[in-house]
C-alpha positions as CSV (number, residue, x, y, z in Angstrom):
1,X,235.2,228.0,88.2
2,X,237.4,225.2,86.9
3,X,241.3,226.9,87.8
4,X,240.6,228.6,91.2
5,X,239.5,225.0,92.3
6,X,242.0,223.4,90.6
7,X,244.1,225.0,93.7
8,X,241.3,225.9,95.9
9,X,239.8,222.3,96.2
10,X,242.3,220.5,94.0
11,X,245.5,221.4,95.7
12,X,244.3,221.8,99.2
13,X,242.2,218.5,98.4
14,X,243.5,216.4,96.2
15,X,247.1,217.2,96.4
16,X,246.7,217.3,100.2
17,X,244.9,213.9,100.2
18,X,247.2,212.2,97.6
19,X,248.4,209.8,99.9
20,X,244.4,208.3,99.4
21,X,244.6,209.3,95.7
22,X,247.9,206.9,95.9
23,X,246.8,204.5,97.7
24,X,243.1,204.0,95.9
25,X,244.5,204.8,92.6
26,X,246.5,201.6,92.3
27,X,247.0,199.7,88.4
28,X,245.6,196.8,88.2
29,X,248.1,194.4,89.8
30,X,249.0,196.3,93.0
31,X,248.2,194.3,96.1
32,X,245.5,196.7,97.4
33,X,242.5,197.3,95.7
34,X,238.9,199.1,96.0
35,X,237.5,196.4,96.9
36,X,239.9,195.5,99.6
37,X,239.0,199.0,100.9
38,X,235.3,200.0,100.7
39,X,233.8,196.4,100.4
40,X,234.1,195.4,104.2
41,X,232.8,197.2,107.4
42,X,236.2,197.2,109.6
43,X,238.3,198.5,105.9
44,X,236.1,200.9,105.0
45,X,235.6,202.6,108.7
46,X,239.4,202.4,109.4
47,X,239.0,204.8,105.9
48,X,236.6,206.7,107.7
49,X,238.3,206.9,110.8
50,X,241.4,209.6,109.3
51,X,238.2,212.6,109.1
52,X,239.1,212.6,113.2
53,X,242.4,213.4,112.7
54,X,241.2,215.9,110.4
55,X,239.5,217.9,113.5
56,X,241.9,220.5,114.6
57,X,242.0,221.2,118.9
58,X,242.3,224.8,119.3
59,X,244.7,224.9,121.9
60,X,247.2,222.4,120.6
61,X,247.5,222.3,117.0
62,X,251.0,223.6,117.1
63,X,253.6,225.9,119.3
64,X,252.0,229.2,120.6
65,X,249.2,228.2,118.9
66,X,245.5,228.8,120.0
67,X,241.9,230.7,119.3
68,X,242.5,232.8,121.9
69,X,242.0,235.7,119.4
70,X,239.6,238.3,120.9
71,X,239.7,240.7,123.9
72,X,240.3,238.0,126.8
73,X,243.8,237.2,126.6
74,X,246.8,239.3,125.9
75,X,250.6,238.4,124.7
76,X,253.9,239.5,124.4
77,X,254.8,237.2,121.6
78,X,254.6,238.6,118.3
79,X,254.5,235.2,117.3
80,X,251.9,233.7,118.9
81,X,248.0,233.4,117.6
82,X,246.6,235.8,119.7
83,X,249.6,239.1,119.7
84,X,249.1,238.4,115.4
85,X,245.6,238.3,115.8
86,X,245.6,241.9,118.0
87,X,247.9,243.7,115.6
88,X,245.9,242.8,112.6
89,X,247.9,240.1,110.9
90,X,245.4,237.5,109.8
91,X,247.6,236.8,106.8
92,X,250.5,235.9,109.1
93,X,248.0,233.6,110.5
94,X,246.7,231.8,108.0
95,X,250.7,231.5,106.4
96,X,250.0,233.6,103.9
97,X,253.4,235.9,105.0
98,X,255.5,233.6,107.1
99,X,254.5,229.7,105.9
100,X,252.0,229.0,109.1
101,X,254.6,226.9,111.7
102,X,254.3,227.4,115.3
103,X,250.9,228.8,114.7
104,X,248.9,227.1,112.4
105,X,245.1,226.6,113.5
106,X,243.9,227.4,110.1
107,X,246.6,226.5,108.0
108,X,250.4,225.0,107.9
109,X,251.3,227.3,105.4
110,X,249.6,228.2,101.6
111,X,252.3,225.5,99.8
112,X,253.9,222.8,101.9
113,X,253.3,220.3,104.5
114,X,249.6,220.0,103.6
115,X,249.6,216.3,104.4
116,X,250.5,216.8,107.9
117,X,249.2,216.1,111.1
118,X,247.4,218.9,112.3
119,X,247.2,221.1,109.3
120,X,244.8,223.2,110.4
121,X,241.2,224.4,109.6
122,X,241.8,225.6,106.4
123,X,243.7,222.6,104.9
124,X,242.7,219.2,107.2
125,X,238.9,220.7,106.4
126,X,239.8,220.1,102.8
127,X,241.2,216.7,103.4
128,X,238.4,215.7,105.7
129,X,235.9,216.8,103.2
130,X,237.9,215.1,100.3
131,X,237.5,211.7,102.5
132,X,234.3,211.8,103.0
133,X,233.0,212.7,99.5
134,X,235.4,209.5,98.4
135,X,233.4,207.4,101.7
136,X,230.6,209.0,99.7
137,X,231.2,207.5,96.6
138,X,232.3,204.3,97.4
139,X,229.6,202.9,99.5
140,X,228.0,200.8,97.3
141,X,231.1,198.5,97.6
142,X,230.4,198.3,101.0
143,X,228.5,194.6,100.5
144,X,230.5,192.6,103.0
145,X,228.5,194.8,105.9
146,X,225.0,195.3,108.0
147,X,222.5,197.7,107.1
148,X,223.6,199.3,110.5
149,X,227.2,199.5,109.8
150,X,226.2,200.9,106.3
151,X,224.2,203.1,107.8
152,X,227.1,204.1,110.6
153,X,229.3,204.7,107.5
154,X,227.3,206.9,105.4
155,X,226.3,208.8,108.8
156,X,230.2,210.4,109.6
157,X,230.8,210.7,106.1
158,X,227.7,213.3,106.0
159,X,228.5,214.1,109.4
160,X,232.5,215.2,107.9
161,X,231.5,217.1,105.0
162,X,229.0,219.5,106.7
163,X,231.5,219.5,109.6
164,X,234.4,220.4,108.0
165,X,232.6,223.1,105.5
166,X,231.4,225.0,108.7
167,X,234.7,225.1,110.2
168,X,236.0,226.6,107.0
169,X,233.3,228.7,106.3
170,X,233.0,230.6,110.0
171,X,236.3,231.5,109.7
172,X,236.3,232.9,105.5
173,X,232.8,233.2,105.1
174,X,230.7,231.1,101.8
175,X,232.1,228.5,100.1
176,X,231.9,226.7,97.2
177,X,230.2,223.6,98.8
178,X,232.0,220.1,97.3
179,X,229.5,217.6,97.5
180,X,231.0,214.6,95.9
181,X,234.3,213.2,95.0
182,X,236.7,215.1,92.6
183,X,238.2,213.8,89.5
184,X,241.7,214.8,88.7
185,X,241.1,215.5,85.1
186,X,237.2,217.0,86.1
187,X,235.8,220.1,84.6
188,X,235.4,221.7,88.0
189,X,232.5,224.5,88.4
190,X,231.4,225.2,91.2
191,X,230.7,228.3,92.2
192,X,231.0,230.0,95.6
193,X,227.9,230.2,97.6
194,X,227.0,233.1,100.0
195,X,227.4,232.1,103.9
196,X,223.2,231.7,104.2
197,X,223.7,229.4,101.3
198,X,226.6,227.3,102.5
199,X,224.5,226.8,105.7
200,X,221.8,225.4,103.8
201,X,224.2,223.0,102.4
202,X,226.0,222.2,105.7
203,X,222.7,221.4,107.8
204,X,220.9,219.6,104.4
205,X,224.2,217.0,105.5
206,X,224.0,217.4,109.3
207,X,220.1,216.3,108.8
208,X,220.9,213.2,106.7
209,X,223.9,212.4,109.4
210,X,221.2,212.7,112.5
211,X,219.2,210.3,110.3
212,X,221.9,207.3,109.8
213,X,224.0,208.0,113.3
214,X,223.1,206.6,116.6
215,X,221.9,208.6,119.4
216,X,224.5,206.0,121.8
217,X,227.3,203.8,119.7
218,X,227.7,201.3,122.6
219,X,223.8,200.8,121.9
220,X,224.5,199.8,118.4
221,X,225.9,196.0,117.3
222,X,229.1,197.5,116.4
223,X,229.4,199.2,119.8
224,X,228.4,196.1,121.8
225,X,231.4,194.3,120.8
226,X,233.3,196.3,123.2
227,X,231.4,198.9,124.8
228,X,233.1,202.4,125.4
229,X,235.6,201.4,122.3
230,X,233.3,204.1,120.5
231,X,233.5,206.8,122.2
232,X,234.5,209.8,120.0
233,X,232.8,209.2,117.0
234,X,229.9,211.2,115.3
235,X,226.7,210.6,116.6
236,X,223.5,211.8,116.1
237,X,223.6,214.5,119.2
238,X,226.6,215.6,117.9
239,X,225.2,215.8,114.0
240,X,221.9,218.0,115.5
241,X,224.0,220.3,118.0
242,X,226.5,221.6,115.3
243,X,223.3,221.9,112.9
244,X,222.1,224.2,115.7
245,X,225.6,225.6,115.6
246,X,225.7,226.7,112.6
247,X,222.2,228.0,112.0
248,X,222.9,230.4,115.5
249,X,225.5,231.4,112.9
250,X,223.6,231.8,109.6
251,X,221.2,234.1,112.0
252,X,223.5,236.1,113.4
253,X,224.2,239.6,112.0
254,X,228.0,239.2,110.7
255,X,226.6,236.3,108.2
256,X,223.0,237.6,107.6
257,X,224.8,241.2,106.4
258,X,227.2,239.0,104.2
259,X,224.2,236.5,102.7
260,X,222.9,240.3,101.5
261,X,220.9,241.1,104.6
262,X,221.3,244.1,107.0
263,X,223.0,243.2,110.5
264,X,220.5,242.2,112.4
265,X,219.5,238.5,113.3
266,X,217.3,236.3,111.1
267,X,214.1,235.4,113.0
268,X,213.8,232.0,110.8
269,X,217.3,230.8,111.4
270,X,217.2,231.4,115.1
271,X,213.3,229.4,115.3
272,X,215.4,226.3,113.3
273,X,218.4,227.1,115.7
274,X,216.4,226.4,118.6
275,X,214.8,223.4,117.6
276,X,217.5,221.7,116.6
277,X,219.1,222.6,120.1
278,X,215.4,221.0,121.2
279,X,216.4,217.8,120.2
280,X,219.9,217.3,121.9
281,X,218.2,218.7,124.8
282,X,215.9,216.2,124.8
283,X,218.6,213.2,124.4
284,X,219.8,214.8,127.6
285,X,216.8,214.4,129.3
286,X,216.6,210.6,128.5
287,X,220.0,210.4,129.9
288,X,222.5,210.2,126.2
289,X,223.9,213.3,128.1
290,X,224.5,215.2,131.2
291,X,226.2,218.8,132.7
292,X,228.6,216.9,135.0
293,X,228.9,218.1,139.0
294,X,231.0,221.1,139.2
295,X,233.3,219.1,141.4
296,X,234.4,217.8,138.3
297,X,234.6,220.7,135.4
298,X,237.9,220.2,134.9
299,X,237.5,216.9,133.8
300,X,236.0,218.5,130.8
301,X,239.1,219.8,129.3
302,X,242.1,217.8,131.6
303,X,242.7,214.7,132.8
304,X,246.5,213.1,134.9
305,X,245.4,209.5,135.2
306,X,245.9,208.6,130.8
307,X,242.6,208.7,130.8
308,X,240.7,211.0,128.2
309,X,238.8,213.7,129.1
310,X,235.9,212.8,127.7
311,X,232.8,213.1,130.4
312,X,228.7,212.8,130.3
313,X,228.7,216.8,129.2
314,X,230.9,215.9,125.6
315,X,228.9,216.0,122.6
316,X,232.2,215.9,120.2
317,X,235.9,216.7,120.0
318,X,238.9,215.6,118.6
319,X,240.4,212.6,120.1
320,X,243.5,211.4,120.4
321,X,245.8,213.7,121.3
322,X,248.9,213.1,122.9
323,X,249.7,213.0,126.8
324,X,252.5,213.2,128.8
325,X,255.0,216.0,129.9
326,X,256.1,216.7,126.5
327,X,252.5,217.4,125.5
328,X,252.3,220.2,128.5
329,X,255.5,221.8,127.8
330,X,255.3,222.4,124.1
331,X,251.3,223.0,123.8
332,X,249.7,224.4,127.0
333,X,253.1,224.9,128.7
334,X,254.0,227.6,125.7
335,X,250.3,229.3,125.7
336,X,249.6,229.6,129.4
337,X,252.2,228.0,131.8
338,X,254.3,230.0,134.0
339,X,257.5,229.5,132.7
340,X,259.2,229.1,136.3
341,X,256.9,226.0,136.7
342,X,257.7,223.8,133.6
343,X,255.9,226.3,131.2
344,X,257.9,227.8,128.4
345,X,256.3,231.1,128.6
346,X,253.2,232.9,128.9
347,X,252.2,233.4,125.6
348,X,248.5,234.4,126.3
349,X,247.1,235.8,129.7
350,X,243.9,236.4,130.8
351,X,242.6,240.2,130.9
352,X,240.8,242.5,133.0
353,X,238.4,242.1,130.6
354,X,237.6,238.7,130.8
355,X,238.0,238.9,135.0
356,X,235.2,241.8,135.1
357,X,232.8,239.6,133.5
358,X,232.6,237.2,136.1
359,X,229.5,238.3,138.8
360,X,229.8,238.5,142.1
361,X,227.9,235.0,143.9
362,X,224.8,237.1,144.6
363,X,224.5,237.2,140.6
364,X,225.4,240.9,139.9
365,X,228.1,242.6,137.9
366,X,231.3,243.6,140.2
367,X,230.1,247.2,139.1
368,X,226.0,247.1,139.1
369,X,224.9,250.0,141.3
370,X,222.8,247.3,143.8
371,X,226.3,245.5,144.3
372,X,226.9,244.6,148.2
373,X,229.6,242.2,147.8
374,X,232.2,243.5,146.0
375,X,235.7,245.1,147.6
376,X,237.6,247.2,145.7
377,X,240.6,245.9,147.7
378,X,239.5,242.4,147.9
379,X,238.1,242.3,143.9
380,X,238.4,239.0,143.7
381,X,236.1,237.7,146.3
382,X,232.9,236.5,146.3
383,X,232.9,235.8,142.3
384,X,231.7,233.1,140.4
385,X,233.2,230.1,141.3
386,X,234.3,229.4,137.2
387,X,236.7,232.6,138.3
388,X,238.8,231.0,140.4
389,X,238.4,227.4,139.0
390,X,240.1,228.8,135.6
391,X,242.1,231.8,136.4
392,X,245.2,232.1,138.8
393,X,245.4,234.9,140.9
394,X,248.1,237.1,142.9
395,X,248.8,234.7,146.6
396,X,246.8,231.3,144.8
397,X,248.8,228.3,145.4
398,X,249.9,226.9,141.7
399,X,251.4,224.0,143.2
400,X,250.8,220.9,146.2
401,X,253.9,220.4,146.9
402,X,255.9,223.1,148.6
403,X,252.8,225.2,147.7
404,X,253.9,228.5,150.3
405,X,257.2,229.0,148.5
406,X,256.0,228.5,145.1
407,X,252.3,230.6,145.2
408,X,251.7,233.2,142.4
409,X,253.5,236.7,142.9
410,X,251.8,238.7,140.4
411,X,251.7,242.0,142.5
412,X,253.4,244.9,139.8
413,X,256.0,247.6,141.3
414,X,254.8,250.8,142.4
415,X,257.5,252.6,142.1
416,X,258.6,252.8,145.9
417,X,261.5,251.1,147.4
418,X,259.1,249.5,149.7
419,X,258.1,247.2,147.6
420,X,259.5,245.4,144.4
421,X,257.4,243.9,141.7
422,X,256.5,239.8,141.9
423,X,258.3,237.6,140.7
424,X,255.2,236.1,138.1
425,X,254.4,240.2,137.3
426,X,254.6,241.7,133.8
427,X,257.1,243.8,135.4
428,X,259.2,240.9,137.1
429,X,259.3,238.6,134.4
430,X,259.8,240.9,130.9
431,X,258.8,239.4,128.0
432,X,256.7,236.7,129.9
433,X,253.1,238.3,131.4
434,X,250.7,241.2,129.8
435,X,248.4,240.7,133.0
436,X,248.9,239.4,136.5
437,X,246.5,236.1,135.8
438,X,247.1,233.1,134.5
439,X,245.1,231.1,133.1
440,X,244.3,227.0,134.4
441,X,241.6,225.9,132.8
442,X,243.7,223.1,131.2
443,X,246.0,222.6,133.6
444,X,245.0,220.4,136.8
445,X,247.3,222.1,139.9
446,X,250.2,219.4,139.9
447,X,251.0,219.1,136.1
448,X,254.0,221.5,137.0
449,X,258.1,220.5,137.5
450,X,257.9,220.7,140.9
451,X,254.4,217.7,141.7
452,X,255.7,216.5,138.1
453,X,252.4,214.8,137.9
454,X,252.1,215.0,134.1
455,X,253.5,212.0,132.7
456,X,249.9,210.8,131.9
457,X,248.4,214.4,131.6
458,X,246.4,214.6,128.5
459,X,244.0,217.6,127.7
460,X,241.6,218.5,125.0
461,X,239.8,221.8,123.6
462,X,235.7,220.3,123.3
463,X,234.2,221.2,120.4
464,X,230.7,220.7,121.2
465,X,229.5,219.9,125.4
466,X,226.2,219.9,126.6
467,X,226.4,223.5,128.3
468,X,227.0,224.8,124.7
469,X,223.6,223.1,123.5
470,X,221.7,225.0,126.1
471,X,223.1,228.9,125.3
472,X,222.5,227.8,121.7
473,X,218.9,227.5,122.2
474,X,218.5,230.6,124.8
475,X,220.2,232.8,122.5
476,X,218.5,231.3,119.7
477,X,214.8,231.4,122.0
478,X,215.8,234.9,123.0
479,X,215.6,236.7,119.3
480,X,213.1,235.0,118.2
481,X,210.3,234.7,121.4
482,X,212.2,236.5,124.1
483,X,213.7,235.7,127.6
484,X,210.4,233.4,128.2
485,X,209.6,231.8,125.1
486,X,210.5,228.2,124.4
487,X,210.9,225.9,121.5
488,X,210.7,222.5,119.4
489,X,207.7,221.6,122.6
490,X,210.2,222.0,125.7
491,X,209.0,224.1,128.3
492,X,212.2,225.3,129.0
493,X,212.4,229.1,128.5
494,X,215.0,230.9,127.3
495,X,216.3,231.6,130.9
496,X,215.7,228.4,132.7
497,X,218.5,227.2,129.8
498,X,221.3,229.9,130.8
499,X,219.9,229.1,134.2
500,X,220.8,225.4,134.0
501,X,224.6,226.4,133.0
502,X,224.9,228.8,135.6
503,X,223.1,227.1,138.4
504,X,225.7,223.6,137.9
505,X,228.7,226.1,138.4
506,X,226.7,227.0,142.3
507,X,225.6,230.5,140.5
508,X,222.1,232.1,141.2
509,X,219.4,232.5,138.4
510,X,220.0,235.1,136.2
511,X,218.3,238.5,138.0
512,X,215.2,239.3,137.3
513,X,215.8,242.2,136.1
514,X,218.3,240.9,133.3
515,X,215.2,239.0,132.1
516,X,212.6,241.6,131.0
517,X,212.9,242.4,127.3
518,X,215.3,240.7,124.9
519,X,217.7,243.0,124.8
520,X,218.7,243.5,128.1
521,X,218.6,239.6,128.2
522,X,220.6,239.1,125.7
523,X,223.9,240.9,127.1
524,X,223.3,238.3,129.9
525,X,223.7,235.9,127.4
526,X,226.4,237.2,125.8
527,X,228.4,237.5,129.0
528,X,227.4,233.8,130.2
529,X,228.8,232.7,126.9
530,X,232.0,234.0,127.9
531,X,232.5,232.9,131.4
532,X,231.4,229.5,130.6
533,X,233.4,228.9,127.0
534,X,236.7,231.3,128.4
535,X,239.7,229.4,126.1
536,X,237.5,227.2,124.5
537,X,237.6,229.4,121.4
538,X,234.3,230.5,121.3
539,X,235.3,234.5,122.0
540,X,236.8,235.1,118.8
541,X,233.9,233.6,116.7
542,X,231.3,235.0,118.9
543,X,232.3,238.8,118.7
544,X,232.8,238.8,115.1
545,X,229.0,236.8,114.9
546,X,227.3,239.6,116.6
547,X,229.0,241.7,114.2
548,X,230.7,243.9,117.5
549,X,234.6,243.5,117.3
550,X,235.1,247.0,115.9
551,X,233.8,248.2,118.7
552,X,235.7,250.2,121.1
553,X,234.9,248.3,124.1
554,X,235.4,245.3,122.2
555,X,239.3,246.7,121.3
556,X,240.4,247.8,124.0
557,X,242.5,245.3,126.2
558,X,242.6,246.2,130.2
559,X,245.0,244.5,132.8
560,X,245.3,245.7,136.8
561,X,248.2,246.8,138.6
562,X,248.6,246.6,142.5
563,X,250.5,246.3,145.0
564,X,251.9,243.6,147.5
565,X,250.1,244.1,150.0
566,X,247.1,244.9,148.2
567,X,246.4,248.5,149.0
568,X,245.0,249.2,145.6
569,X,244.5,247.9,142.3
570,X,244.1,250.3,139.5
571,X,242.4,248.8,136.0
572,X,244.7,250.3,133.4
573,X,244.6,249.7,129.6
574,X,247.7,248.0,128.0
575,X,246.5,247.4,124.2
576,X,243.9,248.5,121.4
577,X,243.4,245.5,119.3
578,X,243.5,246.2,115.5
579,X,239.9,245.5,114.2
580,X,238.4,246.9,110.7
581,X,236.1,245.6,108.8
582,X,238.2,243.3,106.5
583,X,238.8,241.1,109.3
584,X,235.6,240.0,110.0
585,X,236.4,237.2,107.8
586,X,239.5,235.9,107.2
587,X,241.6,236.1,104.1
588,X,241.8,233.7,101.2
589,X,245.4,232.8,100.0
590,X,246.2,235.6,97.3
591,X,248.7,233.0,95.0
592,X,244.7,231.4,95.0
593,X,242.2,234.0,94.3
594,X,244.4,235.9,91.2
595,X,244.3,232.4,89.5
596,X,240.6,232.8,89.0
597,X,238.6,236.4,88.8
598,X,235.7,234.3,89.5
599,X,236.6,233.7,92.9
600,X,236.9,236.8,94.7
601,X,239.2,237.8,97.8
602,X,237.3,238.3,100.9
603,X,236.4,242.3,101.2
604,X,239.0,244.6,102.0
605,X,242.0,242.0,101.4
């Protein structure tokens, strides 16, 4: 397999990281050497510390650029993430066709600028890897150091190379699985493992990580020195909860079919799913974490006082991102402001879809035959409160200052001079809206240009929270012992854990008769997964998973037009997403795969 990695691995990893292959590979009189590098604690984790920049934030890689991918947001760009991602163009998404730019989550393009910030999953992954195979490899010159900090060292390094291999692989699928530090000149052979095989790979590393990391940092000497300094880094919760992460994903049809399986779940996996999800579980209930008060969900995602929205629910994400106004306008301000309010357009907007899966407060679907509360002319009332929280409607206030005059007009035209269309309506604004929502989830009510209060506004995408642990193990619990069984010696069923998400967002236990059999429990599931994780990008990942995104229902994109004053609201459809299925994984590069027959191109690409 020597040329395919030559490019594969060497030119997305050692070309990409040759600023470390510079910078280590010094002759013999340069001032920096080795053992200036790896043979101290504060060198070598300042070496270690570029594998965070290496994490890529979903909603802020680059312009227009998010994981909104799936059936719950719709745009009018052709060049954003999401519009490319409904009209089939994975390849224009991964660079292949236009060089990556503006929308780069999984790569900045197949040739250039694969040293920059925020290069995506496809080639940071490599780079991250890359480091920590070289961490790898060097830490026997770590003498000048602790058995702990050795031991905090070796932890992230493991921690970054299973990390970074899942991201890649959930998006194209097995891997060739690079578990030590590449030579130049090395006779590279190493072939490419199915997706069941990868996993065994990435959670082999995720289990030595839990082993070296620390369950709290500022419990650790190196954290003591100045407690909360550490927050961020990779810690044992965070190495067990992706381990759970990705075996939900080895079991789940999409990669058991492609590991040479039939699409159902794997029983095993989803057992070893749930235990690992056991174990953060448990750190949670000895107080390492905690579902913060639904008072302060947003604090999860967005923060204006400089401070980083990291809270008692994070379990890992990337840090450091930029703040500020800037950061709104050309990041969240291009995906999901209103242009009007500081926003360069609405790129993505939530749909119908998405809105429909919210229940009603009593715990039903807006539609179930034994609903009282809905109102076909009031049809947002009476939802779950992570509706409104996230989601801009027609009248909402988007502003504190001058709040009447500047409220959401989303109503649509119907056609009478009585009425014209809003001035925030696909119809009023062209070019702009697909749907009459917007979406707020990120975006605390005065980071706009008329409160300006977003000089020290600083979101993040989490990659791992608490809530996540616990719908990890239901699902997980749910295929494998149904809605009551329980796992790794909790006695917390299957429900009582989607019951724990839903009950801190003031939401009712899931109804009983959701929790029968497993698979009328597991649509529940499903759906609390995407009321919970909305523009977390979790939808894309999780349809493709359960193997159901050429479905109809799953294609099919819905939006709602009414009128002003509300007299009725018609759900219409506005889209059919292009799904076959080729793009259940995403292409490889093709100037990569016809170097090397060896190395084949993903099925139907």
């Amino acid at each position: 397999m020597k040329k395919i990695l030559t490019y594969v691995v060497v030119t997305s990893v050692l070309v990409a990281a040759s600023s470390c292959q510079k910078y280590l590979d010094q002759t013999p009189d340069a001032k920096v050497s080795d053992q200036d590098v790896f043979s101290n604690y504060n060198a070598f984790q300042g070496f270690v510390d570029q594998c965070y920049s290496y994490v890529t934030d979903y909603c802020q890689t680059d312009f227009t650029t998010s994981m909104n991918l799936a059936d719950h947001f719709a745009s009018v760009q052709n060049y954003s993430t999401e519009k490319k991602a409904e009209l089939g163009d994975y390849t224009g998404i991964t660079g292949e066709t236009d060089g990556g730019g503006i929308h780069n989550n999984f790569s900045t393009s197949t040739t250039k600028d694969l040293n920059g910030d925020n290069a995506g999953i496809w080639a940071s992954g490599w780079k991250g890897i890359r480091a920590a195979n070289l961490a790898l490899d060097k830490l026997p010159l770590l003498a000048n150091a602790t058995d702990e900090q050795k031991r905090l060292i070796e932890g992230q390094a493991y921690f970054f190379r299973a990390f970074f291999h899942f991201e890649i692989a959930r998006c194209f699928g097995g891997l060739p699985y690079v578990d030590h530090y590449l030579l130049p000149d090395e006779n590279i052979n190493i072939p490419r493992l199915n997706y069941r095989q990868t996993t065994d790979k990435i959670v082999a590393d995720f289990d030595k990580a839990a082993e070296l990391l620390p369950a709290d940092w500022d419990k650790t000497d190196v954290g003591k020195l100045i407690v909360g300094a550490t927050a961020g880094r990779a810690t044992r919760g965070a190495a067990l909860a992706f381990k759970a992460r990705a075996l939900l994903y080895a079991g789940s049809p999409t990669m058991v079919h492609e590991s040479g399986g039939a699409y159902t779940y794997d029983l095993d996996l989803m057992k070893r799913a749930a235990e690992a999800a056991a174990e953060v579980i448990k750190l949670a209930d000895n107080g390492v974490y905690a579902l913060v008060p639904f008072a302060n969900y947003q604090d999860n995602f967005a923060k204006i006082n400089g401070q980083y929205p990291w809270t008692s629910e994070t379990i890992f994400e990337r840090t450091g991102n930029g703040s500020g106004a800037g950061r709104y306008k050309n990041f969240l301000g291009r995906n999901m402001g209103l242009g009007r309010l500081g926003g360069n357009s609405i790129t993505e907007a939530p749909t119908q879809n998405l809105v429909d899966m919210f229940e009603m407060t009593n715990g039903l679907p807006y539609d179930d035959p034994a609903q009282t509360l809905y109102n076909p002319l009031r049809p947002w009332d009476n939802r779950d409160p992570r509706f409104r929280a996230g989601i801009y409607v027609d009248r909402d206030y988007v502003t504190v200052k001058n709040a009447e005059a500047n409220k959401l007009q989303s109503y649509s035209d119907d056609g009478t001079t009585t009425h014209k269309a809003g001035r925030d309506s696909p119809e009023g604004n062209p070019g702009e809206m697909r749907t009459p929502y917007v979406s707020h989830k990120y975006q605390p009510i005065t980071v706009n240009n008329v409160d300006q209060e977003w000089d020290k506004f600083v979101f993040v995408t989490p990659h791992m929270r608490l809530a996540e642990v616990y719908m990890i193990y239901a699902e997980a619990v749910n295929e494998f012992a149904g809605p009551a069984g329980t796992a790794g010696g909790l006695s917390l069923t299957a429900v009582d854990a989607v019951n724990k998400v839903r009950n801190r967002a003031n939401m009712p236990n899931v109804n009983t008769r959701f929790t029968g059999d497993k698979d009328t429990f597991r649509k529940r599931i499903w759906n609390e997964l995407s009321v919970e994780f909305f523009a977390e990008g979790h939808r894309w990942f999780d349809i493709r998973r359960w193997h159901v995104a050429h479905l109809d229902e799953y294609k099919k994109i819905y939006s709602v037009t009414f009128d002003k004053n509300w007299t009725y609201f018609n759900r219409v459809q506005i889209g059919t997403r292009v799904f076959e299925d080729k793009h259940y994984w995403l292409p490889f590069f093709k100037y990569q795969v016809q170097i090397y027959p060896g190395f084949p191109q993903n099925p139907g690409w």
